[in-house]
C-alpha positions in Angstrom: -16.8 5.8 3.6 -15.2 3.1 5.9 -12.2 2.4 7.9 -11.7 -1.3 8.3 -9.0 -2.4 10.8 -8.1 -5.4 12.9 -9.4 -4.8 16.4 -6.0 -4.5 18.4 -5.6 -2.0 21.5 -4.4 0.7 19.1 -8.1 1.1 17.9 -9.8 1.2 20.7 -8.6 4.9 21.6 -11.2 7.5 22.8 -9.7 10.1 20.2 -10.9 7.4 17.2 -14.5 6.9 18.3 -14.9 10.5 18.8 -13.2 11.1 15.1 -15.6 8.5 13.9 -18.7 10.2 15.2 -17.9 13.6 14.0 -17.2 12.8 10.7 -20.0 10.4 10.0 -17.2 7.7 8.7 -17.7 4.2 9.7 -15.3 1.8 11.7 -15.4 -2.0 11.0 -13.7 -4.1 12.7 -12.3 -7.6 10.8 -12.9 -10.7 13.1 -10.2 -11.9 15.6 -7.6 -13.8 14.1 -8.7 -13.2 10.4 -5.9 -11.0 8.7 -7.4 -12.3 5.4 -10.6 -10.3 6.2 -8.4 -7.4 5.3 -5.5 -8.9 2.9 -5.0 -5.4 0.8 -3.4 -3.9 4.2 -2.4 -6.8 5.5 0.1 -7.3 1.5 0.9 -3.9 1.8 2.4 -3.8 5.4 4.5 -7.1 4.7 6.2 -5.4 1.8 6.7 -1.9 3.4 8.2 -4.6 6.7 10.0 -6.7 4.4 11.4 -3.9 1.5 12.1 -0.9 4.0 11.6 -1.3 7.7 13.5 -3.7 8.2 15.8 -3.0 6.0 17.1 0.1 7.6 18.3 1.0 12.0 16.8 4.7 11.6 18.9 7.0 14.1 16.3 9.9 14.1 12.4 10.4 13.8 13.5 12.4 10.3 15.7 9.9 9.2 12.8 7.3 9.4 10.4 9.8 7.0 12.7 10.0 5.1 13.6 6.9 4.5 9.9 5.5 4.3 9.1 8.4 2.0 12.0 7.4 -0.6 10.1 4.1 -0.3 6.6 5.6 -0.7 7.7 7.1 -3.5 8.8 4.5 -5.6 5.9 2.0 -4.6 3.6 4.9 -6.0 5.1 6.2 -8.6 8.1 4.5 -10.2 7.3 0.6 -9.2 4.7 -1.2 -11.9 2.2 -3.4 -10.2 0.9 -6.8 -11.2 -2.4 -5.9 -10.0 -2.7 -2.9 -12.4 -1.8 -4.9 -15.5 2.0 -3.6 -15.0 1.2 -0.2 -14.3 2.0 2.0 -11.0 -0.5 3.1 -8.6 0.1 6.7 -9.6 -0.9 5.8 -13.3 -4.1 4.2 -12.5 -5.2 6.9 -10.4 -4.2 9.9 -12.7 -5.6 7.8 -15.9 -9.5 6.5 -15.6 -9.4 4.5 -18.8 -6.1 2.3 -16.8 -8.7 0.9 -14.3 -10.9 -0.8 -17.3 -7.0 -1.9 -18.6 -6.7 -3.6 -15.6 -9.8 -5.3 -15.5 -9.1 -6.6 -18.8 -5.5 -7.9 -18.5 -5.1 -9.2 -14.9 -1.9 -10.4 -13.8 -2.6 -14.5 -14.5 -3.1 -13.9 -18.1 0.6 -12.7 -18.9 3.5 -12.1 -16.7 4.9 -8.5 -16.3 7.3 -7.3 -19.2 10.9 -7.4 -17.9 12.1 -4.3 -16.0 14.5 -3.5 -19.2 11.2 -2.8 -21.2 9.3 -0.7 -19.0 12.8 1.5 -18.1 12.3 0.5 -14.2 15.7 0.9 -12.0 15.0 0.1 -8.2 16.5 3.0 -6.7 18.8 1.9 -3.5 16.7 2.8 -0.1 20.2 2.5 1.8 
């Protein structure tokens, strides 16, 4: 098991390390200036920036879970994902056989079926 994170003042906080050394899980850290070292993360924090942060002006801490876990939600569960052959996140990880499925139909050998066929309605964040 490993964490891998960019190496800004955030992780460099006593309480990490002595997480780290506790439980035994390792801490890389991607090179300076090399957000492509870690492009998962780096995909996945534009869209939750772009789709919901800034999206909203949160009032309250409660508001802002909220709101981020309506988002959360339908990233996970409702949204299909290019990557998993058109499926959602919480389809590949409940079904073992739809990680082979998406090794064998990646997302440059067909487009995604319109959102009419695979009954997907964006629910408003707002």
């Amino acid at each position: 098991a490993m964490i891998v994170s960019d190496n800004g003042t955030e992780m460099t906080s006593r309480a990490i390390l002595e997480w780290t050394n506790r439980t035994d899980i390792a801490w890389h850290y991607i090179a300076p200036g090399k957000p492509q070292q870690n492009g998962f993360v780096e995909s996945f924090n534009g869209r939750l920036r772009d789709e919901c942060l800034n999206e909203e002006v949160f009032a309250t801490l409660a508001e802002a879970r909220a709101v981020i876990e309506r988002w959360r939600i339908d990233y996970d569960h409702v949204r299909p994902h290019s990557a998993h052959g058109g499926l959602t996140p919480e389809a590949v990880r409940l079904n073992p056989a739809a990680v082979r499925l998406r090794n064998l139909i990646s997302s440059a050998a067909r487009p995604l079926p319109p959102a009419t066929q695979i009954g997907y309605q964006p629910p408003g964040l707002s």
